[in-house]
C-alpha positions as CSV (number, residue, x, y, z in Angstrom):
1,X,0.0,0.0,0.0
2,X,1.3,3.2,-1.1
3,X,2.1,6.0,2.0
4,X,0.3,9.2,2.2
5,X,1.7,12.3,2.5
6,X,1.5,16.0,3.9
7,X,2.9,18.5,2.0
8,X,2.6,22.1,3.9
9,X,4.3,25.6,3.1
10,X,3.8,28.0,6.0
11,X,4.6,31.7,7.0
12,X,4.5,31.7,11.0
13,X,3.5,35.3,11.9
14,X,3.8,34.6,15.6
15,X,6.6,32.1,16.6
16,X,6.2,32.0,20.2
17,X,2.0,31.3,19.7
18,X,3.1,28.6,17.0
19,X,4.7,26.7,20.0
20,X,1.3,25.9,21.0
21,X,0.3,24.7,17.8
22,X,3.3,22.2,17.4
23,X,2.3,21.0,21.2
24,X,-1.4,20.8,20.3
25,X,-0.7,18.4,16.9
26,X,1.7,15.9,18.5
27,X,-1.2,13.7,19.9
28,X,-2.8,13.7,16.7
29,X,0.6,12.5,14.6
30,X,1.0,10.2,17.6
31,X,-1.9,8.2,16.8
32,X,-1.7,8.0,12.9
33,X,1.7,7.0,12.5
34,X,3.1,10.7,11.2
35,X,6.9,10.1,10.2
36,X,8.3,13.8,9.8
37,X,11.0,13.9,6.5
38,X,11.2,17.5,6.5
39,X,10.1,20.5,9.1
40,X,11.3,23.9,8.2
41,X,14.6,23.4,7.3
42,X,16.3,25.0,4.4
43,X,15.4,25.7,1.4
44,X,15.8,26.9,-1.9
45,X,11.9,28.4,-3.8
46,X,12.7,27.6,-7.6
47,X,9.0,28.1,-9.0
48,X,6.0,30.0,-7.6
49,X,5.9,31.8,-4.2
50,X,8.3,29.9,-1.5
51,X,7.1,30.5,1.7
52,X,9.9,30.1,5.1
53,X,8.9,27.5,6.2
54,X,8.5,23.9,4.5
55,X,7.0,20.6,5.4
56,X,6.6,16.9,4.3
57,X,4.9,14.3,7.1
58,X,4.4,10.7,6.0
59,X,2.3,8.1,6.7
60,X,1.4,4.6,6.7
61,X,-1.6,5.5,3.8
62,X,-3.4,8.3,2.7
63,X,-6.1,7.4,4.7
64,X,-4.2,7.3,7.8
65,X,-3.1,11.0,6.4
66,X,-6.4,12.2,5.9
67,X,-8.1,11.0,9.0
68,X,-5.0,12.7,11.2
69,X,-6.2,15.8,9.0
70,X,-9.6,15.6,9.9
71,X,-8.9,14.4,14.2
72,X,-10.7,15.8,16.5
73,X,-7.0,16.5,18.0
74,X,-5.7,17.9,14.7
75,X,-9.1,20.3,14.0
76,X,-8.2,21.8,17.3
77,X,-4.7,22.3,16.3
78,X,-5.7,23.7,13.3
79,X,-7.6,26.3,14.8
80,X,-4.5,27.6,16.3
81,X,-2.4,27.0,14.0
82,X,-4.7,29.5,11.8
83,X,-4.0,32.3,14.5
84,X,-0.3,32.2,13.9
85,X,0.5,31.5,10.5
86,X,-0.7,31.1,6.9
87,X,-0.5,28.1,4.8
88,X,-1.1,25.7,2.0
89,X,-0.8,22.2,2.6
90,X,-1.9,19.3,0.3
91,X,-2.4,15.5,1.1
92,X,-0.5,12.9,-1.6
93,X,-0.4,9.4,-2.1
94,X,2.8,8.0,-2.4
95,X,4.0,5.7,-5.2
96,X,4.1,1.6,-4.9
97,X,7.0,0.7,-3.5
C-alpha cells in the first residue's frame, strides 16, 4: 500500500503562539503513525511563491493521512495554528514501493 503524504508551506507570523500549535498536533501524529522527512529546514523556492517554512509528514496511507487531517485533535490544532500563521498544505499518495 502506497504511503500518504502531507505537503505544507507555512509563513508563521507569531513564533512564540506557534509553540502551542506544534504541542497541540503531536497527539494527533501520535496516533496516525506521522513520520516527519522534512520540518522547516532549508530551502531553496525555484518556481512559484516559497514560503519560510517547508514541510513533508508521511504516513502509513493516505487514509491514515487524511483522517489525522480531519482528528478531533488535529481540528483543534488547526484552529491555532490559523492564529499564527498562513498556509497551503496538500495531502498525496505516495507511489508503490
Amino acid at each position: 500500500m502506497p504511503k500518504g503524504y502531507w505537503i505544507a508551506h507555512v509563513d508563521v507570523r507569531d513564533a512564540e503562539g506557534y509553540k502551542d500549535y506544534v504541542a497541540a498536533a503531536v497527539p494527533a501524529f501520535e496516533k496516525h503513525g506521522a513520520r516527519f522527512l522534512a520540518r522547516g529546514g532549508a530551502y531553496e523556492a525555484t518556481e512559484g511563491r516559497g514560503r519560510a517554512r517547508n514541510v513533508v509528514i508521511e504516513f502509513p496511507s493516505l487514509q491514515a493521512a487524511h483522517d489525522c487531517y480531519h482528528s478531533p485533535e488535529y481540528t483543534a490544532a488547526r484552529a491555532i495554528r490559523h492564529k499564527f500563521a498562513d498556509a497551503e498544505m496538500v495531502l498525496v499518495e505516495g507511489m508503490d514501493d
